[in-house]
Biotite code that builds the C-alpha atoms (Angstrom):
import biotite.structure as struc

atoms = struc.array([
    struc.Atom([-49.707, 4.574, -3.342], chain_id="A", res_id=1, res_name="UNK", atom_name="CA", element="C"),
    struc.Atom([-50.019, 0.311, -3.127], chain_id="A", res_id=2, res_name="UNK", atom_name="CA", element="C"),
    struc.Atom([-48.397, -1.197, -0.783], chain_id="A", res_id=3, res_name="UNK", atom_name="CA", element="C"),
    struc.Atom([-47.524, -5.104, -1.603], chain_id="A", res_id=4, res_name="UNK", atom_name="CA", element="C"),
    struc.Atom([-46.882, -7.554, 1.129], chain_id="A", res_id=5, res_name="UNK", atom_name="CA", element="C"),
    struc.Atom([-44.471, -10.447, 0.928], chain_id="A", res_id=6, res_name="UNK", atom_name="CA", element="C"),
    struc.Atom([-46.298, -13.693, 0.707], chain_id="A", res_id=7, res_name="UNK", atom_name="CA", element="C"),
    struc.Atom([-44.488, -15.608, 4.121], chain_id="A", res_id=8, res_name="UNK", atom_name="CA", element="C"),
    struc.Atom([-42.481, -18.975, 3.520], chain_id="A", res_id=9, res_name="UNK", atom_name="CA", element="C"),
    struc.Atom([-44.247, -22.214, 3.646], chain_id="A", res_id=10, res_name="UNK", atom_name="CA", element="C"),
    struc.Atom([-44.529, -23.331, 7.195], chain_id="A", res_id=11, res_name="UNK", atom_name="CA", element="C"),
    struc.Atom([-43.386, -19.886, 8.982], chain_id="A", res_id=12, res_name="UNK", atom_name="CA", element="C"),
    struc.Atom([-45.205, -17.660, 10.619], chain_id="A", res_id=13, res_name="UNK", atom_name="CA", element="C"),
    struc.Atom([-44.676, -14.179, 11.458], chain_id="A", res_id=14, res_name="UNK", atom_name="CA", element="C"),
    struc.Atom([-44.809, -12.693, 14.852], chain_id="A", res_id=15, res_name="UNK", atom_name="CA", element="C"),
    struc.Atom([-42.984, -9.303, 16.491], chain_id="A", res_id=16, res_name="UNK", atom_name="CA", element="C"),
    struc.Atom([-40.897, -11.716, 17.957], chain_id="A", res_id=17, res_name="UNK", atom_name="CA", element="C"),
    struc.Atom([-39.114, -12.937, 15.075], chain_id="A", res_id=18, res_name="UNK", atom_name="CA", element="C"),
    struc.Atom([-37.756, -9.710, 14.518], chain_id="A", res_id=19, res_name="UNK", atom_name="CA", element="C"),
    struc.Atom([-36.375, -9.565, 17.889], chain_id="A", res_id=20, res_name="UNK", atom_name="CA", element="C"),
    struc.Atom([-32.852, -11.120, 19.042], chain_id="A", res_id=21, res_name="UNK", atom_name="CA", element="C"),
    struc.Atom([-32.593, -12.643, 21.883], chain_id="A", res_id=22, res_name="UNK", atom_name="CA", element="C"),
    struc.Atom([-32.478, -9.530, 23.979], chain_id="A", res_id=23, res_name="UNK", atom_name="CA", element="C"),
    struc.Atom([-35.391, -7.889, 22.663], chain_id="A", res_id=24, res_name="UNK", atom_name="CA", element="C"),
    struc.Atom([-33.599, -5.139, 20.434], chain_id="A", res_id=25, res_name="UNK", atom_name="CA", element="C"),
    struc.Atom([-34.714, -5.610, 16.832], chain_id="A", res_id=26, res_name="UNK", atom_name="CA", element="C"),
    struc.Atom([-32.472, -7.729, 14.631], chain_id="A", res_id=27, res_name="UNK", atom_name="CA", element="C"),
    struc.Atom([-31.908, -5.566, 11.768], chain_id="A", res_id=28, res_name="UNK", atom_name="CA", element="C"),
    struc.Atom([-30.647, -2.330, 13.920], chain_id="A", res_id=29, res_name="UNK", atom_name="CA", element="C"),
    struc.Atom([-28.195, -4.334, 15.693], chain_id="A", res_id=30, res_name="UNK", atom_name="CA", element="C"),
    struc.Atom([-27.348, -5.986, 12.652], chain_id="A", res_id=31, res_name="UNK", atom_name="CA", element="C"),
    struc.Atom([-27.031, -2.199, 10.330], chain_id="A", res_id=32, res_name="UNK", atom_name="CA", element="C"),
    struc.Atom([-25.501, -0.616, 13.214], chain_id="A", res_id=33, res_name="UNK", atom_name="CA", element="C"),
    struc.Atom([-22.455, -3.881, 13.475], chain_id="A", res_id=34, res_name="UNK", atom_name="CA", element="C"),
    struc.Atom([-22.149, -3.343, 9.781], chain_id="A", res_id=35, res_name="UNK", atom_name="CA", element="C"),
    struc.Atom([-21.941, 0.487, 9.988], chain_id="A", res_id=36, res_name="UNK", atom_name="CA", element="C"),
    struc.Atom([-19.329, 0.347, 12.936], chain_id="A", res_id=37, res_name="UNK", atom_name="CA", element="C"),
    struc.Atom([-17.298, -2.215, 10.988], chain_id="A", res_id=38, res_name="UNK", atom_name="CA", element="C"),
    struc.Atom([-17.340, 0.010, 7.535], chain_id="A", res_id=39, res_name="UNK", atom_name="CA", element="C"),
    struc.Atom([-16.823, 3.532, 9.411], chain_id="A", res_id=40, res_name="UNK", atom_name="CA", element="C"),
    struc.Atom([-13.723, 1.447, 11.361], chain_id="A", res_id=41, res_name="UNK", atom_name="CA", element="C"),
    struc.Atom([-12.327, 0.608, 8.408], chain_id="A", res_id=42, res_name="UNK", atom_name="CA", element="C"),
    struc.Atom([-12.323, 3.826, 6.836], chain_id="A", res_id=43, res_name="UNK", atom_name="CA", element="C"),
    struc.Atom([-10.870, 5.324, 9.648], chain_id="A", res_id=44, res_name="UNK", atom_name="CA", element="C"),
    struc.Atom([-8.117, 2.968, 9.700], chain_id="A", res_id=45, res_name="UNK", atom_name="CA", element="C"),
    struc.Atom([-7.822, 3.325, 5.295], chain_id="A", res_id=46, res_name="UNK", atom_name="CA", element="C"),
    struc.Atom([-7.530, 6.946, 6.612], chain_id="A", res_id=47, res_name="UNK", atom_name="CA", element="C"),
    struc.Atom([-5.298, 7.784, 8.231], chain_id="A", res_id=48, res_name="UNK", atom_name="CA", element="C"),
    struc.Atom([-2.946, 5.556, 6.203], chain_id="A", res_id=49, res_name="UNK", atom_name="CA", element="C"),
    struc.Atom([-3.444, 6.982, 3.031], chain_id="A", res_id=50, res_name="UNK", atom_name="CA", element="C"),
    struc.Atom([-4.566, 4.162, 1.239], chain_id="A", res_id=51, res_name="UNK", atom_name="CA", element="C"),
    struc.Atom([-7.599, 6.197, -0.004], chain_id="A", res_id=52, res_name="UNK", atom_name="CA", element="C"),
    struc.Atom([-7.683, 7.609, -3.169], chain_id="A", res_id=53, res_name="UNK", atom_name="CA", element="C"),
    struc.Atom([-7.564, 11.707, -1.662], chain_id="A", res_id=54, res_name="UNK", atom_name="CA", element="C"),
    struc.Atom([-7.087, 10.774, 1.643], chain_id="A", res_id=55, res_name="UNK", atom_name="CA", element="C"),
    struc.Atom([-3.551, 12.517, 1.295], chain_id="A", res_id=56, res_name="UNK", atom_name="CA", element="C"),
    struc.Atom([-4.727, 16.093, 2.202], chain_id="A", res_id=57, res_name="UNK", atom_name="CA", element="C"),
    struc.Atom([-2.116, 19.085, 2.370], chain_id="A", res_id=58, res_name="UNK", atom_name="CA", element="C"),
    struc.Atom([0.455, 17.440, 3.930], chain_id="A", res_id=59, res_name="UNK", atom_name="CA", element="C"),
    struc.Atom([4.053, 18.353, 2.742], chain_id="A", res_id=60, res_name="UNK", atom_name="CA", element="C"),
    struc.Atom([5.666, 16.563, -0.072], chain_id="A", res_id=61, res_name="UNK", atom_name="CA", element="C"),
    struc.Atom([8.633, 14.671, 1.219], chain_id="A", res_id=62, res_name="UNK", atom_name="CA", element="C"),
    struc.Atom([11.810, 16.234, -0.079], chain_id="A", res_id=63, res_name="UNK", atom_name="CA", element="C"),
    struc.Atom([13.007, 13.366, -1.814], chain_id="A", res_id=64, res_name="UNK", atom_name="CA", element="C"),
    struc.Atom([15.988, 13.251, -3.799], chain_id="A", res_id=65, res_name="UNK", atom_name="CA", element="C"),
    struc.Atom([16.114, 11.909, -7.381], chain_id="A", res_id=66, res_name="UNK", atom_name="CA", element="C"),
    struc.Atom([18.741, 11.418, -10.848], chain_id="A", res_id=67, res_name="UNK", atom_name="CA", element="C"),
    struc.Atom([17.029, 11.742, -13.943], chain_id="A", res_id=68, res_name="UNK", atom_name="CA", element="C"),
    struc.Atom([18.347, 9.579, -16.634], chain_id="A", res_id=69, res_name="UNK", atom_name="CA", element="C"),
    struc.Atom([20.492, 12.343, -18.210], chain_id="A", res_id=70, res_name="UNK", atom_name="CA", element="C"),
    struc.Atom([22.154, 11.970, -14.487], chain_id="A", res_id=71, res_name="UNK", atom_name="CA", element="C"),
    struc.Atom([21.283, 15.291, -13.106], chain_id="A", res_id=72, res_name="UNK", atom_name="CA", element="C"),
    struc.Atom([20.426, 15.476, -9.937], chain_id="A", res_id=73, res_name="UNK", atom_name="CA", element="C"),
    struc.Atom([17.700, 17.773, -8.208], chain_id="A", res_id=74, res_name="UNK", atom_name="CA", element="C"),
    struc.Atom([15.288, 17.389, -4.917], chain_id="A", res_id=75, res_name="UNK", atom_name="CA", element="C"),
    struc.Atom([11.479, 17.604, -4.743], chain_id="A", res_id=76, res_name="UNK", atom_name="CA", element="C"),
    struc.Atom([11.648, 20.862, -3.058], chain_id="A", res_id=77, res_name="UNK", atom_name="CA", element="C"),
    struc.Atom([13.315, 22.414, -5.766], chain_id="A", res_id=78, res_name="UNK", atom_name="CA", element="C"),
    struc.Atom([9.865, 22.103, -7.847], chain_id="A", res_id=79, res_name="UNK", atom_name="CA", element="C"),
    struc.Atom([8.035, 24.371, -5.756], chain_id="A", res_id=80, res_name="UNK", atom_name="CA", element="C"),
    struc.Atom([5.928, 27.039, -7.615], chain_id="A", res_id=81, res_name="UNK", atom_name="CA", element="C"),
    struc.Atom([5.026, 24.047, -10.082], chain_id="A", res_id=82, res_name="UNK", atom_name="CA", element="C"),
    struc.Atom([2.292, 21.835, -9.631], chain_id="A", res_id=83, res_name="UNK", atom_name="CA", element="C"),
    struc.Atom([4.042, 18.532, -9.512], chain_id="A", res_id=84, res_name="UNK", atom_name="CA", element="C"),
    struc.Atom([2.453, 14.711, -10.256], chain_id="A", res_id=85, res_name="UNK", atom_name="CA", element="C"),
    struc.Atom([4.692, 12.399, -8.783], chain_id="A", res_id=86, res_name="UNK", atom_name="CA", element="C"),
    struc.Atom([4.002, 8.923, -10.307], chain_id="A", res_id=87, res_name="UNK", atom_name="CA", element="C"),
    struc.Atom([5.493, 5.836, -9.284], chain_id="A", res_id=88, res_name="UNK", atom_name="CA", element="C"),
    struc.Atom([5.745, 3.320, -12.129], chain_id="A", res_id=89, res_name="UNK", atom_name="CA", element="C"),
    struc.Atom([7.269, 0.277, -13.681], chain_id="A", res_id=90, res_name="UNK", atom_name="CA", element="C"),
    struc.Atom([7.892, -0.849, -16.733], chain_id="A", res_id=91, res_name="UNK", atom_name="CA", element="C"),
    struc.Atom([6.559, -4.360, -15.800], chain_id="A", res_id=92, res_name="UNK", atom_name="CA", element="C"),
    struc.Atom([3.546, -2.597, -14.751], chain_id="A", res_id=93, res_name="UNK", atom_name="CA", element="C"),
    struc.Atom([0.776, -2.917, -17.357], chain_id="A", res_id=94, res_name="UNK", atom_name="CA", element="C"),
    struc.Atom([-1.482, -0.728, -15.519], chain_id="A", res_id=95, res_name="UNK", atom_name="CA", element="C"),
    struc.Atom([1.505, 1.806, -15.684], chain_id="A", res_id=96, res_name="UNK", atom_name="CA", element="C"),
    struc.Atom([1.875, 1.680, -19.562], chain_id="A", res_id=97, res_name="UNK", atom_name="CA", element="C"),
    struc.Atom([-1.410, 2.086, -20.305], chain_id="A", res_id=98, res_name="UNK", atom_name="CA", element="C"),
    struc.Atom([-1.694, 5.368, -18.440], chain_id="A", res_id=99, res_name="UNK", atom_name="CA", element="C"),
    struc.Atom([1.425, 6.451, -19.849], chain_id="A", res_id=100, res_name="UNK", atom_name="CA", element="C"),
    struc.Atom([-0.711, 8.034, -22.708], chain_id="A", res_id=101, res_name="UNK", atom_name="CA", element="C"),
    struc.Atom([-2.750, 9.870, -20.372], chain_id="A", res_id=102, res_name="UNK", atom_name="CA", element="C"),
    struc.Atom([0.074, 11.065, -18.119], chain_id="A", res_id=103, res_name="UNK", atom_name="CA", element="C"),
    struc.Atom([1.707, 12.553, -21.514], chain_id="A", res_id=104, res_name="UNK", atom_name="CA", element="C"),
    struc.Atom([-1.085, 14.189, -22.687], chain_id="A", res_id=105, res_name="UNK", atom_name="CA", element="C"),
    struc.Atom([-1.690, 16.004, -18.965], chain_id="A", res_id=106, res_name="UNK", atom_name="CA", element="C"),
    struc.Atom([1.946, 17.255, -19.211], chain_id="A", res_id=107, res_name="UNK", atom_name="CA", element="C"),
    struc.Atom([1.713, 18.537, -22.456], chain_id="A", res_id=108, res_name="UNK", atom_name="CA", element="C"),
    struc.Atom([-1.597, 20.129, -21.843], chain_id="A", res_id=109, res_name="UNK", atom_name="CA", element="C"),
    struc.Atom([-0.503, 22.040, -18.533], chain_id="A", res_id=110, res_name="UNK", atom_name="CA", element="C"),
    struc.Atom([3.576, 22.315, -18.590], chain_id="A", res_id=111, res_name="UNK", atom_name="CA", element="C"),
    struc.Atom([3.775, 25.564, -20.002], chain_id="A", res_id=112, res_name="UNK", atom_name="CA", element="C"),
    struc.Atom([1.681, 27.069, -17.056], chain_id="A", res_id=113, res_name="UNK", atom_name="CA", element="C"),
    struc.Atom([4.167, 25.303, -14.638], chain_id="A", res_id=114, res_name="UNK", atom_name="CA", element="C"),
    struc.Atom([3.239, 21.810, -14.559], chain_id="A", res_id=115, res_name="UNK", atom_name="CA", element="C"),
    struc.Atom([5.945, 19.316, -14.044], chain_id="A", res_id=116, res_name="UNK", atom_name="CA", element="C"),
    struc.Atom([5.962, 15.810, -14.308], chain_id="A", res_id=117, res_name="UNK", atom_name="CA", element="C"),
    struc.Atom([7.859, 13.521, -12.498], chain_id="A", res_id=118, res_name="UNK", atom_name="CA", element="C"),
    struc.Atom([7.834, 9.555, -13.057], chain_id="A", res_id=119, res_name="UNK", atom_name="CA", element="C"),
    struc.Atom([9.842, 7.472, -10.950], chain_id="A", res_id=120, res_name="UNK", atom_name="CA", element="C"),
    struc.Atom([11.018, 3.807, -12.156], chain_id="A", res_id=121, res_name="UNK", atom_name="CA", element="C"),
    struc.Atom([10.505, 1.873, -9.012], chain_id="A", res_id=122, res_name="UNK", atom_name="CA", element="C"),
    struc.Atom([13.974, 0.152, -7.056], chain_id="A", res_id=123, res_name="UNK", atom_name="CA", element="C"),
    struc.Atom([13.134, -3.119, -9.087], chain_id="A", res_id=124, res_name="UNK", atom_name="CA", element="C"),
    struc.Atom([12.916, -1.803, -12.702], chain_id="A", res_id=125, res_name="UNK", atom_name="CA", element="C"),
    struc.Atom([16.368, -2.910, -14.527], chain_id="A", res_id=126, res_name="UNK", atom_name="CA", element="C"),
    struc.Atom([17.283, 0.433, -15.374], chain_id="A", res_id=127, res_name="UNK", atom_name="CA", element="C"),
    struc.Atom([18.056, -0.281, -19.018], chain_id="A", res_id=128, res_name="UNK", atom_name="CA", element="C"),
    struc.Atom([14.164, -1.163, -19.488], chain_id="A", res_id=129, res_name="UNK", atom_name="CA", element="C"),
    struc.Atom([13.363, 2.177, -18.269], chain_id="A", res_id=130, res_name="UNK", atom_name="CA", element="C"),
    struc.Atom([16.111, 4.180, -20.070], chain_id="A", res_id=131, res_name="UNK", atom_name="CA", element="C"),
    struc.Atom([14.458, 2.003, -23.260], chain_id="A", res_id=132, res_name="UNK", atom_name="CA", element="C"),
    struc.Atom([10.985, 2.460, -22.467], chain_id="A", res_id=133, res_name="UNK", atom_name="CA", element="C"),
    struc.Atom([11.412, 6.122, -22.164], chain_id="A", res_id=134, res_name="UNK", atom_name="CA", element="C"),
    struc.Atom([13.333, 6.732, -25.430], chain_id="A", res_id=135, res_name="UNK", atom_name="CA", element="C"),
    struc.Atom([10.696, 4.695, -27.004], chain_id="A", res_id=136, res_name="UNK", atom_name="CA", element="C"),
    struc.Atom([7.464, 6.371, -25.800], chain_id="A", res_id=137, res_name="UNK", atom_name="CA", element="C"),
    struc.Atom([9.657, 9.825, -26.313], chain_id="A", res_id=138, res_name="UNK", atom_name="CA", element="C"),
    struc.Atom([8.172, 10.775, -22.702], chain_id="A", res_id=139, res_name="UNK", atom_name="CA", element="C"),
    struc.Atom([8.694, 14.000, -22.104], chain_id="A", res_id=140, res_name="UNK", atom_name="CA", element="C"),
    struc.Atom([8.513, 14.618, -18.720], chain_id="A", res_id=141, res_name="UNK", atom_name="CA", element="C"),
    struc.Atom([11.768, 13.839, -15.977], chain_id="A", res_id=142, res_name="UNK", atom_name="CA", element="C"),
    struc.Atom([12.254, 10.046, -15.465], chain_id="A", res_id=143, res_name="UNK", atom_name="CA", element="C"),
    struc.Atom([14.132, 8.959, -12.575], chain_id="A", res_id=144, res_name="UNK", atom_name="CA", element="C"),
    struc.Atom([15.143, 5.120, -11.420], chain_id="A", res_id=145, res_name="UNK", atom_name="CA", element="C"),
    struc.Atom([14.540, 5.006, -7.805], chain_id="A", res_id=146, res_name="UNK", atom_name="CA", element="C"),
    struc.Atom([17.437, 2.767, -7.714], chain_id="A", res_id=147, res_name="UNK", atom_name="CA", element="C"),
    struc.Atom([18.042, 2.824, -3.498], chain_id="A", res_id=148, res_name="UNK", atom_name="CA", element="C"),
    struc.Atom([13.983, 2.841, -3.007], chain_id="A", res_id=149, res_name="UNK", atom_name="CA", element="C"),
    struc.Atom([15.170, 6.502, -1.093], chain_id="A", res_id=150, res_name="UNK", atom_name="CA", element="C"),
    struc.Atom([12.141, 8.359, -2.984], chain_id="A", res_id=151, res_name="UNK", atom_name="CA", element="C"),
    struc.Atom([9.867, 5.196, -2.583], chain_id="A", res_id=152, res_name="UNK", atom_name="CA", element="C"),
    struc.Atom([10.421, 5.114, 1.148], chain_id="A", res_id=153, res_name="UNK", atom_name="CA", element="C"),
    struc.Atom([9.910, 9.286, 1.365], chain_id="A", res_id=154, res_name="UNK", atom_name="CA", element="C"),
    struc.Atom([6.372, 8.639, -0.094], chain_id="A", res_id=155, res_name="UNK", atom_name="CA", element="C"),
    struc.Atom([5.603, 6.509, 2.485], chain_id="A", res_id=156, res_name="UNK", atom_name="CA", element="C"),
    struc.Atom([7.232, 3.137, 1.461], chain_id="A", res_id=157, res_name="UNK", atom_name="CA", element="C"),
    struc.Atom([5.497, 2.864, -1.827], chain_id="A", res_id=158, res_name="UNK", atom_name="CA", element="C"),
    struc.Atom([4.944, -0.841, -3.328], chain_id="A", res_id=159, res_name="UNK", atom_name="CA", element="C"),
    struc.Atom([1.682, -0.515, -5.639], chain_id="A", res_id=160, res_name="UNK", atom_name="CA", element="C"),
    struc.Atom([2.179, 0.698, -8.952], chain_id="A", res_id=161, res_name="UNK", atom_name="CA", element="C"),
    struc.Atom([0.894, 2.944, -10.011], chain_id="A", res_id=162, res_name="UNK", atom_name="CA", element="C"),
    struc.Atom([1.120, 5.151, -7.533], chain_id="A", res_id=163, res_name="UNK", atom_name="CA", element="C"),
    struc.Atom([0.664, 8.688, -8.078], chain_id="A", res_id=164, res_name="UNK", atom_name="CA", element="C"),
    struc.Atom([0.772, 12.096, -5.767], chain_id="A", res_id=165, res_name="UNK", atom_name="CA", element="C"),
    struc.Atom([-0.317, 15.682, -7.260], chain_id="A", res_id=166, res_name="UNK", atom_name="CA", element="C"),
    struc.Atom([1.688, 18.526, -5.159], chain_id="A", res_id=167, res_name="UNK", atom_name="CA", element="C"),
    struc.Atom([0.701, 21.790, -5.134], chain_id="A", res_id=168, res_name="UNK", atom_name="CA", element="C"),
    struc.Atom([2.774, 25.010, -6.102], chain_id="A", res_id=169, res_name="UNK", atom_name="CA", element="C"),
    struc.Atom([3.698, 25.255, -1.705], chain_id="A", res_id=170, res_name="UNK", atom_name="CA", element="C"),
    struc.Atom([4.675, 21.815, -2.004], chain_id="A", res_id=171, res_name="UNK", atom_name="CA", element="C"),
    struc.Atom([1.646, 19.998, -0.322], chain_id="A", res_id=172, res_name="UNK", atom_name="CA", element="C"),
    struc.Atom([0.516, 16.931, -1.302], chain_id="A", res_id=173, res_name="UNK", atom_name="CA", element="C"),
    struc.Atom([-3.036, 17.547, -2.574], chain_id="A", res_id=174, res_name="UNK", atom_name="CA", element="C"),
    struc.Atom([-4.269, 14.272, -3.753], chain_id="A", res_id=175, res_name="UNK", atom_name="CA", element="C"),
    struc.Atom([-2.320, 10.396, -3.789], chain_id="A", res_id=176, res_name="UNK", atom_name="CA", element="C"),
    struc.Atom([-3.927, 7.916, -7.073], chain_id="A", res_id=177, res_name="UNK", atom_name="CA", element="C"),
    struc.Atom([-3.472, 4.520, -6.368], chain_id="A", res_id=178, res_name="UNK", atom_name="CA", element="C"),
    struc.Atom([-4.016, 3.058, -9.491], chain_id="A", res_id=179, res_name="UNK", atom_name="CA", element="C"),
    struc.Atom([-4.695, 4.555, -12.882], chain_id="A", res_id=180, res_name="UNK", atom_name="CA", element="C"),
    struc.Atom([-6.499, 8.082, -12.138], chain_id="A", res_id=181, res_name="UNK", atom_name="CA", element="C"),
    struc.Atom([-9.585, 9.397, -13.419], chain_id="A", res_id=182, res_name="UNK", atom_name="CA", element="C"),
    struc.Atom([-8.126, 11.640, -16.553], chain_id="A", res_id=183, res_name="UNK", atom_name="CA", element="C"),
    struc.Atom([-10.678, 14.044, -16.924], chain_id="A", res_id=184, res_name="UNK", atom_name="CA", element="C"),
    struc.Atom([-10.918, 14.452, -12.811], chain_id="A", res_id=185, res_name="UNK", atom_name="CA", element="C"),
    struc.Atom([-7.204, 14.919, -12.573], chain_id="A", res_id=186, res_name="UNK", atom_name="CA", element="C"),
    struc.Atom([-6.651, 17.514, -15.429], chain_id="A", res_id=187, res_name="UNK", atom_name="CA", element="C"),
    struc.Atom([-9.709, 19.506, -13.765], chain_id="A", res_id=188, res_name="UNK", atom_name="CA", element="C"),
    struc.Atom([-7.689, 19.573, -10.424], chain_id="A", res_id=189, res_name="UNK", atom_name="CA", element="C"),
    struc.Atom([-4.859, 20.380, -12.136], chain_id="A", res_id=190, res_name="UNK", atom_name="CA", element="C"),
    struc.Atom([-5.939, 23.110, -14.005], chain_id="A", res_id=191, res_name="UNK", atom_name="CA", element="C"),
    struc.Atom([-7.485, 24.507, -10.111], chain_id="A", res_id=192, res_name="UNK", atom_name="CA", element="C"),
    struc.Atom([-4.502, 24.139, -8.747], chain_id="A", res_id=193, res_name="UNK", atom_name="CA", element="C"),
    struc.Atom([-2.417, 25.905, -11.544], chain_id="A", res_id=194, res_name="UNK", atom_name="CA", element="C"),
    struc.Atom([-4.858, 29.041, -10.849], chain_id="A", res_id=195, res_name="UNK", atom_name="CA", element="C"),
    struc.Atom([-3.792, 29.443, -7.137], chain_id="A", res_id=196, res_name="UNK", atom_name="CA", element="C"),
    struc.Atom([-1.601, 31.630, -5.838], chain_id="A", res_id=197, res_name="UNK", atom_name="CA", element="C"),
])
C-alpha cells in the first residue's frame, strides 16, 4: 500500500492548528456533523409529511368518494380485497401521459388477480379533455374527474402530478410515487402484495 501526500499551496503551511476552529475542535467534524444534523432534519421533516417516495407506510387509505366517467358512483373503501393504485393525473401533465403506457400495462398484467386501477383527473382538468383522452388511449382502468378536489384533499391535498398511492387488499396505503414510478419496482410490489392474505 502507497500512500501519496498532497503537495501544500504556494505560500501555506501546514500546522495541527489549521485544522482546528477557533475552539480547538477539528474543523471537518464540526463541519460533517452540521451537515449531517441539517440532512437527518430534513428527512425527518420530508417524513413525516409524506413527501418521500415510501414514506407513506400502512396508514389507511382515505375513503374518498369518486364518479367515474360512465357517472357511477363508488367510494375507496368499496375496493378493499383489491390491491388498488390510486394515481393522480392530468391531462396537461406530460409526465402523466408518458406513464400512461406503463400504468396500462400494470393493470392489464395484474387485474385479473384483483388489481384495480384508479386514475383521478385532477379539479383543474376540463373534463371533456379527460373524457377525450381516455377514449383515445382506450384506458382501461376507472377514470374519475376530481371535479370538487374532495379526493385530492382526502390524499392529503394533492397538487403534484403525478401522484400515485398503491393500497393494499385491508385498505392501507403501502407506498405514495411522486412522480413517474419505477415500473419494474412497482409491478414487483404489486405482485407481493397480490400474494397476501
Amino acid at each position: 500500500m502507497s500512500l501519496a501526500f498532497k503537495p501544500l499551496a504556494q505560500g501555506r503551511t501546514h500546522s495541527p492548528s489549521n485544522d482546528l476552529d477557533r475552539h480547538g475542535n477539528p474543523r471537518g467534524d464540526r463541519r460533517d456533523w452540521l451537515l449531517r444534523s441539517a440532512a437527518l432534519g430534513w428527512c425527518l421533516a420530508a417524513g413525516a409529511s409524506g413527501l418521500l417516495s415510501g414514506c407513506a407506510g400502512r396508514d389507511p387509505a382515505p375513503d374518498a368518494p369518486f364518479v367515474r366517467l360512465d357517472g357511477s358512483a363508488s367510494r375507496i373503501a368499496e375496493l378493499r380485497g383489491k390491491v388498488v393504485l390510486v394515481n393522480f393525473w392530468a391531462t396537461s401533465c406530460a409526465t402523466c401521459v408518458a406513464e400512461m403506457p406503463g400504468l396500462i400495462d400494470t393493470h392489464r398484467r395484474f387485474q385479473a388477480r384483483g388489481y384495480e386501477t384508479l386514475a383521478v383527473a385532477m379539479s383543474y382538468d376540463p373534463p371533456a379533455y379527460v373524457s377525450n383522452f381516455a377514449q383515445r388511449r382506450e384506458l382501461p382502468f376507472w377514470v374519475a374527474i376530481d371535479n370538487t378536489g374532495v379526493i385530492a384533499k382526502a390524499f392529503g391535498d394533492i397538487r403534484l402530478t403525478p401522484t400515485t398511492f398503491l393500497i393494499d387488499k385491508r385498505g392501507r396505503i403501502v407506498k405514495r410515487y411522486v412522480g413517474a414510478p419505477d415500473f419494474k419496482a412497482l409491478n414487483a410490489l404489486v405482485d407481493e402484495l397480490l400474494t397476501e392474505t
